[in-house]
Backbone as a printed PyTorch tensor [residue, N CA C, xyz], in Angstrom:
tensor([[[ 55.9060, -10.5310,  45.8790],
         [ 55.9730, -10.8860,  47.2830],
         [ 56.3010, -12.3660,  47.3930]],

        [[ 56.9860, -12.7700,  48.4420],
         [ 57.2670, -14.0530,  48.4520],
         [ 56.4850, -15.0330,  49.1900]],

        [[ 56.0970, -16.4680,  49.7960],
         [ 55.2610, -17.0490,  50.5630],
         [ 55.4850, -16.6030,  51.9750]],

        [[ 54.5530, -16.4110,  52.9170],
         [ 54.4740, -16.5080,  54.3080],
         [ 54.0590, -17.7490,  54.5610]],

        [[ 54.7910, -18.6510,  55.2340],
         [ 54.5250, -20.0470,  55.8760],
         [ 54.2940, -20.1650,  57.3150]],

        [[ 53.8220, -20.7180,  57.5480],
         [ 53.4010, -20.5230,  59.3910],
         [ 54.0070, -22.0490,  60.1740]],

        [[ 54.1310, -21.6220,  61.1340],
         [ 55.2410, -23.0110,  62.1830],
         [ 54.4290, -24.1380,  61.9410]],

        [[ 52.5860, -23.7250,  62.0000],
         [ 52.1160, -25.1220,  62.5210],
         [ 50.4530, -25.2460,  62.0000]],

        [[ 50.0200, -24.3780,  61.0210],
         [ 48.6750, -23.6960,  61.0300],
         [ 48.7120, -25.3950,  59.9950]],

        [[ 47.2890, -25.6590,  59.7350],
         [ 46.6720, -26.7090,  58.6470],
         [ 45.7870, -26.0790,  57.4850]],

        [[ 45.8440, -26.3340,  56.1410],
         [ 45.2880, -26.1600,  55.2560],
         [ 44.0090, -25.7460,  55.3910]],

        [[ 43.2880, -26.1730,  55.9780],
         [ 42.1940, -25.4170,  56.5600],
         [ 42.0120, -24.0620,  57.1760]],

        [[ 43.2000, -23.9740,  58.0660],
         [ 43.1390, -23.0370,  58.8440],
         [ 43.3450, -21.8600,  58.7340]],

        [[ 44.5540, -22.0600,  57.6110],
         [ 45.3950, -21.1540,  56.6480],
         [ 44.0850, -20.7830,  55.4470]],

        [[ 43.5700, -21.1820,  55.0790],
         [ 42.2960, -20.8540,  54.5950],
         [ 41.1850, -19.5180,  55.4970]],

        [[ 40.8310, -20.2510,  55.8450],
         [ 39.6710, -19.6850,  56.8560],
         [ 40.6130, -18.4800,  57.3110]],

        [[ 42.0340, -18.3120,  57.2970],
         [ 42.1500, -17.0830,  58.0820],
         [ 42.4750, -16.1220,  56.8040]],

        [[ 42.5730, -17.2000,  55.4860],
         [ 42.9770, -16.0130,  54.1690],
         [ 41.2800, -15.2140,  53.7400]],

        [[ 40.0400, -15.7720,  54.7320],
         [ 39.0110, -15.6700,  53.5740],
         [ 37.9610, -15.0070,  54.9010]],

        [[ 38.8100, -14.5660,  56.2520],
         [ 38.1090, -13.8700,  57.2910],
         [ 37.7530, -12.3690,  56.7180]],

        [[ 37.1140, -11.5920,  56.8750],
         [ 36.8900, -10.3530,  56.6690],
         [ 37.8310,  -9.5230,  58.1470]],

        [[ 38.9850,  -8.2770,  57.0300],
         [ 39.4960,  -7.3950,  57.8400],
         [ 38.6480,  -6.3110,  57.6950]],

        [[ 39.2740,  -5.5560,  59.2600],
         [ 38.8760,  -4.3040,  59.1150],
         [ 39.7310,  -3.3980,  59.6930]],

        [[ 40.3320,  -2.4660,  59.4500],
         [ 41.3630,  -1.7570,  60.0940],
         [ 41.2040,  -1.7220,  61.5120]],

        [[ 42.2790,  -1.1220,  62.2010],
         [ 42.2120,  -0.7140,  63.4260],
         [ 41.1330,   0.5280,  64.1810]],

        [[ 40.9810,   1.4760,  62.8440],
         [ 40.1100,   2.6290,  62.8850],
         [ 38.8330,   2.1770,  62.4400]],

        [[ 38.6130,   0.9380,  61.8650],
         [ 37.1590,   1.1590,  62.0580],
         [ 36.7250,   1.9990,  60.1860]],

        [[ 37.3130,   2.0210,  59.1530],
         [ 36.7710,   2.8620,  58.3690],
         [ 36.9580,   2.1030,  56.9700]],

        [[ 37.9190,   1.1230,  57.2290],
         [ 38.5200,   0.5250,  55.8410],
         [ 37.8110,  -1.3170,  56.2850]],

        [[ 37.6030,  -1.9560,  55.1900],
         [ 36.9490,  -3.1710,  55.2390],
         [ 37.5910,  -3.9640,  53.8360]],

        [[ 38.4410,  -5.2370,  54.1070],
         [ 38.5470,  -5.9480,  52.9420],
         [ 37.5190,  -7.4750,  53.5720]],

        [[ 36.4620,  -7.2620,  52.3580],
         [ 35.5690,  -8.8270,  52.4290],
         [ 35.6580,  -9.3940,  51.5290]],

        [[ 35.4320, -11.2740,  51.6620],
         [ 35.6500, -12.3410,  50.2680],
         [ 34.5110, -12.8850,  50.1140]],

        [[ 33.7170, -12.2040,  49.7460],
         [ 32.2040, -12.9330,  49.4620],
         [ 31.7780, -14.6040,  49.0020]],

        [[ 32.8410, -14.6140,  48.3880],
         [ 32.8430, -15.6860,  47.3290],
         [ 34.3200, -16.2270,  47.3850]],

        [[ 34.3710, -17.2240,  47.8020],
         [ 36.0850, -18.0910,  47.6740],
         [ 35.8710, -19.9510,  47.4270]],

        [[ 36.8580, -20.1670,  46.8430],
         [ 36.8120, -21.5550,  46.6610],
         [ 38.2850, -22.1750,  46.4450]],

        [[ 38.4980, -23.2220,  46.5130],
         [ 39.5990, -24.2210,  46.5160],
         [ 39.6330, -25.0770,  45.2730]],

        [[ 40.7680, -25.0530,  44.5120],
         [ 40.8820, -25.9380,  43.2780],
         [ 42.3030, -26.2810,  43.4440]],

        [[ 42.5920, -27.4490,  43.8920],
         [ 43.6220, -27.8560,  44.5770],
         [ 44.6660, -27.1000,  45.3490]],

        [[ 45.9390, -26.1640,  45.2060],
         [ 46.1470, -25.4720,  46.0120],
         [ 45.8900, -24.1090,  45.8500]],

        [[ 45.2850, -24.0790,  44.9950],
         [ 44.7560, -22.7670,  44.6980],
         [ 43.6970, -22.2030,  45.3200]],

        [[ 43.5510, -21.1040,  46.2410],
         [ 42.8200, -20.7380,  46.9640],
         [ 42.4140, -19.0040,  45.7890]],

        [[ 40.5310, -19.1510,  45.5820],
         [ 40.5570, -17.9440,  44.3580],
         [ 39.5060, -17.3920,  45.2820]],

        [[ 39.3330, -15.7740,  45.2550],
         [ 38.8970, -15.1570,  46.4670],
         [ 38.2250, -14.1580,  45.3950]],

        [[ 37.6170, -13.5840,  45.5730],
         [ 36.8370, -12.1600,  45.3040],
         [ 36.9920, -11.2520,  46.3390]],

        [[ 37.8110, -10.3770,  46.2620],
         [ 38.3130,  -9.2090,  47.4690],
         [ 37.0600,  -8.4790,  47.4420]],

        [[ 36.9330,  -7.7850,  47.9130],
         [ 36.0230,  -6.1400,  48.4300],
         [ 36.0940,  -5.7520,  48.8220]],

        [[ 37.0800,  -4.3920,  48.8270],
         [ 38.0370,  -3.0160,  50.1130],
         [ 36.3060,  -2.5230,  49.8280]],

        [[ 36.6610,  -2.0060,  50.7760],
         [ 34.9860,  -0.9010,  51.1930],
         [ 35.5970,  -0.3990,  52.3110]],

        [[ 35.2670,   1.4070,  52.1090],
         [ 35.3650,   2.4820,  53.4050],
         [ 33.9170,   2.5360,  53.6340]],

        [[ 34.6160,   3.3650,  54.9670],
         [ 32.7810,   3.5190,  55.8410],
         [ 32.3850,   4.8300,  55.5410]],

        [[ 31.5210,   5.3460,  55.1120],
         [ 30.9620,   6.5050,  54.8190],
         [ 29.6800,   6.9130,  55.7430]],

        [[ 29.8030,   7.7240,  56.4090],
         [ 28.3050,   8.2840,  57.1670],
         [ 27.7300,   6.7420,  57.4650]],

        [[ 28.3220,   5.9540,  58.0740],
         [ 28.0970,   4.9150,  58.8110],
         [ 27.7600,   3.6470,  58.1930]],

        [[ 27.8240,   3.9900,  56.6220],
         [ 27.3990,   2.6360,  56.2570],
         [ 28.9140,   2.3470,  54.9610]],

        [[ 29.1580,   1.0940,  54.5950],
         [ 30.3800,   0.5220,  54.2660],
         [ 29.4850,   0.4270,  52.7410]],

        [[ 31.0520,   0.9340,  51.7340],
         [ 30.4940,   1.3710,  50.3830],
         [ 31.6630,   0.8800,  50.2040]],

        [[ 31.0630,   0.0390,  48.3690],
         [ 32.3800,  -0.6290,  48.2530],
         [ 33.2440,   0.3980,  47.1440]],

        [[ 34.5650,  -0.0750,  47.1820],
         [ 35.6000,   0.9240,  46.3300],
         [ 36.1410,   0.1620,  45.5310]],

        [[ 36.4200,  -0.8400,  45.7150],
         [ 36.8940,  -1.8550,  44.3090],
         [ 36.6280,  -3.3730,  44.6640]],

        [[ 36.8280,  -4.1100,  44.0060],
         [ 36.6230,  -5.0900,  43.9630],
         [ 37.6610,  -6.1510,  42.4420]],

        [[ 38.1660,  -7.4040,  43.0480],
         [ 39.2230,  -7.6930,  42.2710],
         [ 39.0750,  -9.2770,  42.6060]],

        [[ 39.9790, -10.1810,  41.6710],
         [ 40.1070, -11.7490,  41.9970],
         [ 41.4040, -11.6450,  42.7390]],

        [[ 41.2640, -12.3980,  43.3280],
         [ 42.4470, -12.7750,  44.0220],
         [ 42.7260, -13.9700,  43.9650]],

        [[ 44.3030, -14.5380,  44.3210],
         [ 44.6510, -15.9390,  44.1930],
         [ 45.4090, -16.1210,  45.6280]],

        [[ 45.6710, -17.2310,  46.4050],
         [ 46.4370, -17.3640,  46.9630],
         [ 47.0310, -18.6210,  46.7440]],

        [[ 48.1710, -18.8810,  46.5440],
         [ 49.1070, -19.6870,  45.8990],
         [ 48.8760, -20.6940,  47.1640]],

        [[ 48.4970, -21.8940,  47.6060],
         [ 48.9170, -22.5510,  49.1240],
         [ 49.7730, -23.5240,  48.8510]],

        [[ 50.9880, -23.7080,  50.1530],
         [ 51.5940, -24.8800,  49.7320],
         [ 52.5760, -25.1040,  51.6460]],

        [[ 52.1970, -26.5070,  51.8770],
         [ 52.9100, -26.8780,  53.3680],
         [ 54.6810, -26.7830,  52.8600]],

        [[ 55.2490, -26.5370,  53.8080],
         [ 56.6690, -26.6220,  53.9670],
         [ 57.1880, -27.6270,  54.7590]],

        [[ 58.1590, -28.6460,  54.3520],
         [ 58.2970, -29.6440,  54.9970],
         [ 58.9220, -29.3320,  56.5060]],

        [[ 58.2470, -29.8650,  57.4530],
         [ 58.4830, -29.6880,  58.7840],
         [ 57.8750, -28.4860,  59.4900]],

        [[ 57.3120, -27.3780,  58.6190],
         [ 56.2960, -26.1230,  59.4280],
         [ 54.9420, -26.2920,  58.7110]],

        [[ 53.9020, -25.4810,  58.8710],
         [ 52.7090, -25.6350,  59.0140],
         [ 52.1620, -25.4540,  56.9780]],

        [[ 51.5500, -24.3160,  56.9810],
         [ 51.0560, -24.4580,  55.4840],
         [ 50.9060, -22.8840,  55.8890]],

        [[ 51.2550, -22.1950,  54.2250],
         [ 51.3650, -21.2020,  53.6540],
         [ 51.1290, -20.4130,  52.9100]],

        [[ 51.1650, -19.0830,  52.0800],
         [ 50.4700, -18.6040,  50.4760],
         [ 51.5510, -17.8760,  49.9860]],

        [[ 51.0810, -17.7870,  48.9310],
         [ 51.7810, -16.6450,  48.2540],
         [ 50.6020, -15.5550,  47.5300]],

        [[ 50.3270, -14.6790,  47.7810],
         [ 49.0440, -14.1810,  47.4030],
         [ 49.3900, -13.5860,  46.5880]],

        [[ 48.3390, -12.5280,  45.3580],
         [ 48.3800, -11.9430,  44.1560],
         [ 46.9170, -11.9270,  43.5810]],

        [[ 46.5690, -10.7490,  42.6540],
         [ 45.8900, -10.2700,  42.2650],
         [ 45.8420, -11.2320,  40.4510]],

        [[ 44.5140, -10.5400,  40.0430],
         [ 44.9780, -11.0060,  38.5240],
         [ 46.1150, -10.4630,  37.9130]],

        [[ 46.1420,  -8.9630,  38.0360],
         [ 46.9180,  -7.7940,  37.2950],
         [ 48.1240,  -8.5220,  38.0640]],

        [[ 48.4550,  -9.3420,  38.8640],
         [ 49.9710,  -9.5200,  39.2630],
         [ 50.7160, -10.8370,  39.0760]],

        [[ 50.2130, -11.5730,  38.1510],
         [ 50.6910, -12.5100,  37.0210],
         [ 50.3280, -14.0410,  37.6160]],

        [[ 48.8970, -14.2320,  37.4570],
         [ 48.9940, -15.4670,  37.9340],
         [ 48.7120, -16.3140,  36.8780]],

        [[ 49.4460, -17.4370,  37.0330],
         [ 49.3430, -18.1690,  35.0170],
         [ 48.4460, -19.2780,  35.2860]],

        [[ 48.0970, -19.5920,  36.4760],
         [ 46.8180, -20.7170,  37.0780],
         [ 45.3930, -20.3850,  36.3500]],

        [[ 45.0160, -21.1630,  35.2820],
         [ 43.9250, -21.0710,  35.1400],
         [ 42.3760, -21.8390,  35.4440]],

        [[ 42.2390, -22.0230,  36.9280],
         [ 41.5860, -23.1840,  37.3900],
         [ 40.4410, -22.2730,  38.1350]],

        [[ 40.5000, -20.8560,  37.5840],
         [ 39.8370, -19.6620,  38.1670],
         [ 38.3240, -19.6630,  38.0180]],

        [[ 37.0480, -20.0100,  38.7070],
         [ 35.9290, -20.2120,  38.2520],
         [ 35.4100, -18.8720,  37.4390]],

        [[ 34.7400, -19.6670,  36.0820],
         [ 34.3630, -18.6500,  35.1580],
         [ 33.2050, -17.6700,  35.6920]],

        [[ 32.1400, -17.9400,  36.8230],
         [ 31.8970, -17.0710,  37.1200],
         [ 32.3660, -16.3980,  37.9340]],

        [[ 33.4960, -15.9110,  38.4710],
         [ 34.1240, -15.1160,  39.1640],
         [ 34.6600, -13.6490,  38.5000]],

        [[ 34.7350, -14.2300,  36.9140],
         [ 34.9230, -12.9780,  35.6960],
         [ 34.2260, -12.8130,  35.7590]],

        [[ 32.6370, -12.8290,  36.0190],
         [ 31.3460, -12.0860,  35.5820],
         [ 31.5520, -11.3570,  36.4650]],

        [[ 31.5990, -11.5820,  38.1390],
         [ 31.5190, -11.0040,  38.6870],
         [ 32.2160,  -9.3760,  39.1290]],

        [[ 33.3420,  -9.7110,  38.5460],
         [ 34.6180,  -8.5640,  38.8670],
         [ 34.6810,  -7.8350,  37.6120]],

        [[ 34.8270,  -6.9460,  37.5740],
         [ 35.0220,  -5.7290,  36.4550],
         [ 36.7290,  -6.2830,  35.7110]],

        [[ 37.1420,  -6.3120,  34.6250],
         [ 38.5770,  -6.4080,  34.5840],
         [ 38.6920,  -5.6150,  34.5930]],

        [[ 40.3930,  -5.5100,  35.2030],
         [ 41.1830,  -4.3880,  35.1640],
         [ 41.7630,  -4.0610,  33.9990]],

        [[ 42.0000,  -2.6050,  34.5220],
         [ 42.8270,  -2.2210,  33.0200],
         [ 44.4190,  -2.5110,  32.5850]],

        [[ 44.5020,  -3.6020,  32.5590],
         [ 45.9210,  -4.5500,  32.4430],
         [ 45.9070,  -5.6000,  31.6120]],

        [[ 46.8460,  -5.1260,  30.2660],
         [ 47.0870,  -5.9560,  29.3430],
         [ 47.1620,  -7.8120,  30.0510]],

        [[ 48.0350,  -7.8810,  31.0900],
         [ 48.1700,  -9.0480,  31.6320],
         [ 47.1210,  -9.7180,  32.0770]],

        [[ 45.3340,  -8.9820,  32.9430],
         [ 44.2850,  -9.2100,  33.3610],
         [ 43.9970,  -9.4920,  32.2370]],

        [[ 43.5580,  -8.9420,  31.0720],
         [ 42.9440,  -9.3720,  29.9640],
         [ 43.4900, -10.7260,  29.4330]],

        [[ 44.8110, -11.0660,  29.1630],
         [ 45.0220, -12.0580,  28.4460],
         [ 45.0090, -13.4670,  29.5980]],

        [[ 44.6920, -12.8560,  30.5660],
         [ 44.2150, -14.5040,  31.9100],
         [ 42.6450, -14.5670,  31.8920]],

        [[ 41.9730, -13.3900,  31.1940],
         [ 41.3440, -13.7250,  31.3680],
         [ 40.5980, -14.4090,  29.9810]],

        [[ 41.4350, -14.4120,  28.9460],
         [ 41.0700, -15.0680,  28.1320],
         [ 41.2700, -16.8290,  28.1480]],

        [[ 42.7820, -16.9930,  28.6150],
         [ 43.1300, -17.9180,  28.9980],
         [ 41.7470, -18.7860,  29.9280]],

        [[ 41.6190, -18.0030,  31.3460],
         [ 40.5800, -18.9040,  31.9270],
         [ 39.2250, -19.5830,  31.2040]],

        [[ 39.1390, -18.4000,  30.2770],
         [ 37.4180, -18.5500,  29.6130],
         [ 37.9720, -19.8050,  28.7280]],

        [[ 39.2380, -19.9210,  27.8000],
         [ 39.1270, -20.4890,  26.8740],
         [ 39.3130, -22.4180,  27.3240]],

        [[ 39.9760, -22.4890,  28.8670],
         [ 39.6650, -23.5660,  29.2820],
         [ 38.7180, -23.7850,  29.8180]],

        [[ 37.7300, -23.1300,  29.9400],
         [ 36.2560, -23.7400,  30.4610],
         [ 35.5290, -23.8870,  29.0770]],

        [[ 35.7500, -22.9170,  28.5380],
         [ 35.2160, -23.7600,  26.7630],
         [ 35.6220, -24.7140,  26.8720]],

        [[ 37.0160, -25.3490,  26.5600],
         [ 37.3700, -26.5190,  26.3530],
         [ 36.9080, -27.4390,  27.0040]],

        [[ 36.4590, -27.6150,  28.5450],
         [ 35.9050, -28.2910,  29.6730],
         [ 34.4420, -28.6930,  28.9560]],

        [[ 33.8230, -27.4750,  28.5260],
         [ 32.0780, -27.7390,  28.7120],
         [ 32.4590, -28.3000,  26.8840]],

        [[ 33.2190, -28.2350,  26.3050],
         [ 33.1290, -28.5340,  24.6990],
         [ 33.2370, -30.5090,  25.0960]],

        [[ 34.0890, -30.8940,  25.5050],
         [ 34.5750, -32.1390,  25.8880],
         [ 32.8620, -32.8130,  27.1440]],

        [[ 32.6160, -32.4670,  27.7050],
         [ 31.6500, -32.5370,  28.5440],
         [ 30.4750, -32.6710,  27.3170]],

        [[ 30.0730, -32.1110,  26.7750],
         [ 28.8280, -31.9880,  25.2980],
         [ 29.1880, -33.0710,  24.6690]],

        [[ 30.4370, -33.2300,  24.7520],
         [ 30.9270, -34.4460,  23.2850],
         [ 30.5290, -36.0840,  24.2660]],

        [[ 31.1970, -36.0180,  25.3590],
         [ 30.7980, -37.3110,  26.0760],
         [ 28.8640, -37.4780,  26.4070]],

        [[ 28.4750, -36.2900,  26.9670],
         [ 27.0390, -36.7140,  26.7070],
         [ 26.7050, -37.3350,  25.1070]],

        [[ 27.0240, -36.5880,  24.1890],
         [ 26.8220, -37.0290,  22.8590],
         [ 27.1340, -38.2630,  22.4200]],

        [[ 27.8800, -39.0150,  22.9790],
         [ 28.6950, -40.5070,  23.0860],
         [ 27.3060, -41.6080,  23.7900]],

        [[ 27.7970, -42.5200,  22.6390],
         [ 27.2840, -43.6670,  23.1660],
         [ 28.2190, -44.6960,  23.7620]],

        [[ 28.0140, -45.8770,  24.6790],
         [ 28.8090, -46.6670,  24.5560],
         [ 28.7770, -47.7150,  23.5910]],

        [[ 30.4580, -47.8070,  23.3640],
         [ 30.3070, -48.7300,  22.0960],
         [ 31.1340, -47.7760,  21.1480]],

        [[ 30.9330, -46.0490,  21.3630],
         [ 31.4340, -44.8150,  20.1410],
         [ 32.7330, -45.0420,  20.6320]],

        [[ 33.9280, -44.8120,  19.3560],
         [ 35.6740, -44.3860,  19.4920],
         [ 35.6050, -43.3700,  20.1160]],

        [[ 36.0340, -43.2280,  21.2160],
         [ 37.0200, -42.0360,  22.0530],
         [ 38.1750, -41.6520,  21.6750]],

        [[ 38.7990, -40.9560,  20.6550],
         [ 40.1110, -40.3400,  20.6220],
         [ 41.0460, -39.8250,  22.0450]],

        [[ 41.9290, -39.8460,  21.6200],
         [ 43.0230, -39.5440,  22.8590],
         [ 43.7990, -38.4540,  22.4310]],

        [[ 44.3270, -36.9910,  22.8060],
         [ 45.8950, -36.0740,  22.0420],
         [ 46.0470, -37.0050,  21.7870]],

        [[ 47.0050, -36.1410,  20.8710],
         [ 48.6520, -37.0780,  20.2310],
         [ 49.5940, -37.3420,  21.3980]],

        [[ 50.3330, -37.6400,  20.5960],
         [ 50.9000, -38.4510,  22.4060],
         [ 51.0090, -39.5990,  23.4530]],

        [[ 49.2830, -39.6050,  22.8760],
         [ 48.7540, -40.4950,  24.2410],
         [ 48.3770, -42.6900,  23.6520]],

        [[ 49.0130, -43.0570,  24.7060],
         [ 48.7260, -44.2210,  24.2090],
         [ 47.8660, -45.2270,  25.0350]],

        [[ 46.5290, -45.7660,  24.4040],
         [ 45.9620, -45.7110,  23.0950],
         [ 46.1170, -44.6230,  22.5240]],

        [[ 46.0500, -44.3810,  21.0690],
         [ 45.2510, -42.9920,  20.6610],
         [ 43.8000, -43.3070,  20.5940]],

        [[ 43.2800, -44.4350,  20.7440],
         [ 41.7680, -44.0460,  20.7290],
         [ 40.9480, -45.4330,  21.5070]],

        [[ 40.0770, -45.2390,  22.3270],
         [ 39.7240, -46.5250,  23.1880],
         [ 37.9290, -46.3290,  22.9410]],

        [[ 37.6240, -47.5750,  23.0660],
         [ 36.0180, -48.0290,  22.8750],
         [ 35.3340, -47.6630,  24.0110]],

        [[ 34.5430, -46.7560,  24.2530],
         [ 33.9900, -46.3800,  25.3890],
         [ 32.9740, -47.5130,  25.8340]],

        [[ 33.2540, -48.0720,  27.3340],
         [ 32.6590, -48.6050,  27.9100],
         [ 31.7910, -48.5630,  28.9560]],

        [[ 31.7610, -47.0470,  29.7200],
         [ 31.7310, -46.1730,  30.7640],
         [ 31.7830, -44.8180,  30.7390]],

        [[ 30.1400, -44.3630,  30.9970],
         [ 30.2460, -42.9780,  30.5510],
         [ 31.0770, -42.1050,  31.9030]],

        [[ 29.9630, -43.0730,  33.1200],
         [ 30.2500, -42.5260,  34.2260],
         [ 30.7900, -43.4310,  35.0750]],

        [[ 31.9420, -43.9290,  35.8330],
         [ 33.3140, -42.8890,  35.0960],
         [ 33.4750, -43.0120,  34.0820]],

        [[ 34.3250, -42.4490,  33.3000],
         [ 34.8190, -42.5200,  32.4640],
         [ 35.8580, -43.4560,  31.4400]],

        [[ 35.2180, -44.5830,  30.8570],
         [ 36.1210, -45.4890,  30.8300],
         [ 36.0260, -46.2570,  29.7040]],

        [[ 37.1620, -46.3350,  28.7040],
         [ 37.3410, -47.4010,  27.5290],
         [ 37.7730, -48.3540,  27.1860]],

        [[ 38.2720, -49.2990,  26.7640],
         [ 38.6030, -50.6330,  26.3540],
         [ 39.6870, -50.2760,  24.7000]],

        [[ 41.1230, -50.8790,  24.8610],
         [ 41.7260, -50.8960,  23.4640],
         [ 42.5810, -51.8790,  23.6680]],

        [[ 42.3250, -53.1350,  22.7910],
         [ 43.6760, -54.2380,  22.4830],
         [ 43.2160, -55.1150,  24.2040]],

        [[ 42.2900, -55.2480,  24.5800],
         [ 41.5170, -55.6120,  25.4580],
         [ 42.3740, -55.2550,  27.6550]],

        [[ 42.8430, -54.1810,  26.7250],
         [ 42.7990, -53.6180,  28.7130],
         [ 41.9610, -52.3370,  28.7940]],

        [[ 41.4900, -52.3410,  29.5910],
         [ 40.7150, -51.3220,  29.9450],
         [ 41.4480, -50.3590,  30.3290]],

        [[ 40.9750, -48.8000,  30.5120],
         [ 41.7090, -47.8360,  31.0640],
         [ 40.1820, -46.8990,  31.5750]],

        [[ 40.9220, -46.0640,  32.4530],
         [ 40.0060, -45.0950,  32.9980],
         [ 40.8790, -43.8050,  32.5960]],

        [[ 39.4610, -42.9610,  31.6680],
         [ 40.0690, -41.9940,  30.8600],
         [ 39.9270, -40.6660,  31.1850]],

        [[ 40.3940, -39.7740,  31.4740],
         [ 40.9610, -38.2570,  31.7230],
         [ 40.4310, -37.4760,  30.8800]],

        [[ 39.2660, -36.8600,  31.2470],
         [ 38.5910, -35.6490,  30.8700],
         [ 39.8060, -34.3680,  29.9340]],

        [[ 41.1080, -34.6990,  30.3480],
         [ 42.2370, -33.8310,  29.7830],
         [ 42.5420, -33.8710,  28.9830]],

        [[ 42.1820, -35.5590,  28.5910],
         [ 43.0540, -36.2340,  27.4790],
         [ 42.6430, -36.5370,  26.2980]],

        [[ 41.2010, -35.9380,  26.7800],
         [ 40.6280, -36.5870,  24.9240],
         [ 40.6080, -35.4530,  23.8240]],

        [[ 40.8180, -35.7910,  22.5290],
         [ 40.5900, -34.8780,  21.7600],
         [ 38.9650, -34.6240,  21.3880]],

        [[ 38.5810, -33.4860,  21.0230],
         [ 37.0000, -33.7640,  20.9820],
         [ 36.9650, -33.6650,  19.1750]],

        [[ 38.2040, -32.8460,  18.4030],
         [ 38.0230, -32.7750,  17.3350],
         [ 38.3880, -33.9470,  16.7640]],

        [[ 39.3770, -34.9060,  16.7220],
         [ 39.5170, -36.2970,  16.3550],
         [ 38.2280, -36.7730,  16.4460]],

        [[ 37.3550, -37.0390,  17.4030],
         [ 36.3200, -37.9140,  18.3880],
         [ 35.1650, -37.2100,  17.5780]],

        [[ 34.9670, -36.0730,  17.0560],
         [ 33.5540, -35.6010,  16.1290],
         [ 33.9420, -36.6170,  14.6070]],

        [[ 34.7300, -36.5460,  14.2360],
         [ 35.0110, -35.9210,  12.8490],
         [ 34.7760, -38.1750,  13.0120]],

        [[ 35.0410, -38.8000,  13.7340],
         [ 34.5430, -40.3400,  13.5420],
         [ 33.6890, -40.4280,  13.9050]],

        [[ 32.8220, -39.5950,  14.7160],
         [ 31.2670, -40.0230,  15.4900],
         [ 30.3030, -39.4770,  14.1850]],

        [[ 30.4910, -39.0650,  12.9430],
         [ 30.1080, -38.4330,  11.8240],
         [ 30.3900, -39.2630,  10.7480]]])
């Protein structure tokens, strides 16, 4: 499916109307988002279709959802929506949102959802290593990155000293396996 953009709606608004609870016209079908959050334009939802049965609403599936958001220059702000099973390569998906949802049975669901888990490892692995840091300990940097390695001066923020300029350092950017293997 492609984006729906609106003339004049605001990021907010376009929100709040992706994360309202429908209900058909008849009264029998119900999609609710119990749980939604924002990680930059990424809007991640927990669906819940539920029919009405002998008067009370029973749920029938339940799934992640994404909605892609993004303004169009000169009209309002927009989505592109999708399921896991329908290829979303964003992995900024909160890890408990997999607890919550059953995966589907889709080679593609499975391997996002490995993807998501394996960057929140990486998040809480890097997070353990800076508590573990003193100031004063080498901070490694990827390859790539220049410094490759700065004197931590600042836990909170985050911040080191190399060849005497300071920098403020990116939770993205550090290696944690370089950064053990000298804190040892």
């Amino acid at each position: 499916m492609g984006w729906l953009i609106s003339y004049d709606k605001t990021k907010k608004q376009t929100i709040e109307e992706r994360t309202r609870t429908e209900v058909s016209e008849d009264g029998t079908r119900r999609y609710s988002y119990p749980k939604s959050c924002v990680r930059g334009n990424c809007l991640w939802k927990i669906a819940v279709y539920s029919e009405k049965q002998d008067g009370e609403w029973v749920e029938k599936d339940r799934l992640i959802a994404l909605d892609l958001l993004r303004k169009d220059k000169g009209m309002g702000w927009g989505y592109k929506d999708m399921t896991e099973c329908a290829g979303p390569v964003e992995t900024s998906c909160p890890i408990s949102y997999l607890d919550m949802v059953p995966c589907p049975d889709s080679e593609w669901a499975r391997n996002w959802r490995v993807r998501v888990r394996a960057k929140g490892d990486a998040k809480q692995e890097v997070t353990a290593l800076i508590r573990s840091m003193k100031v004063g300990d080498a901070l490694y940097l990827k390859k790539g990155c220049s410094p490759q390695a700065v004197t931590l001066t600042s836990k909170r923020p985050l911040r080191g000293v190399s060849g005497g300029t300071a920098y403020r350092i990116s939770r993205r950017l550090i290696d944690p396996a370089a950064t053990r293997i000298h804190l040892t």
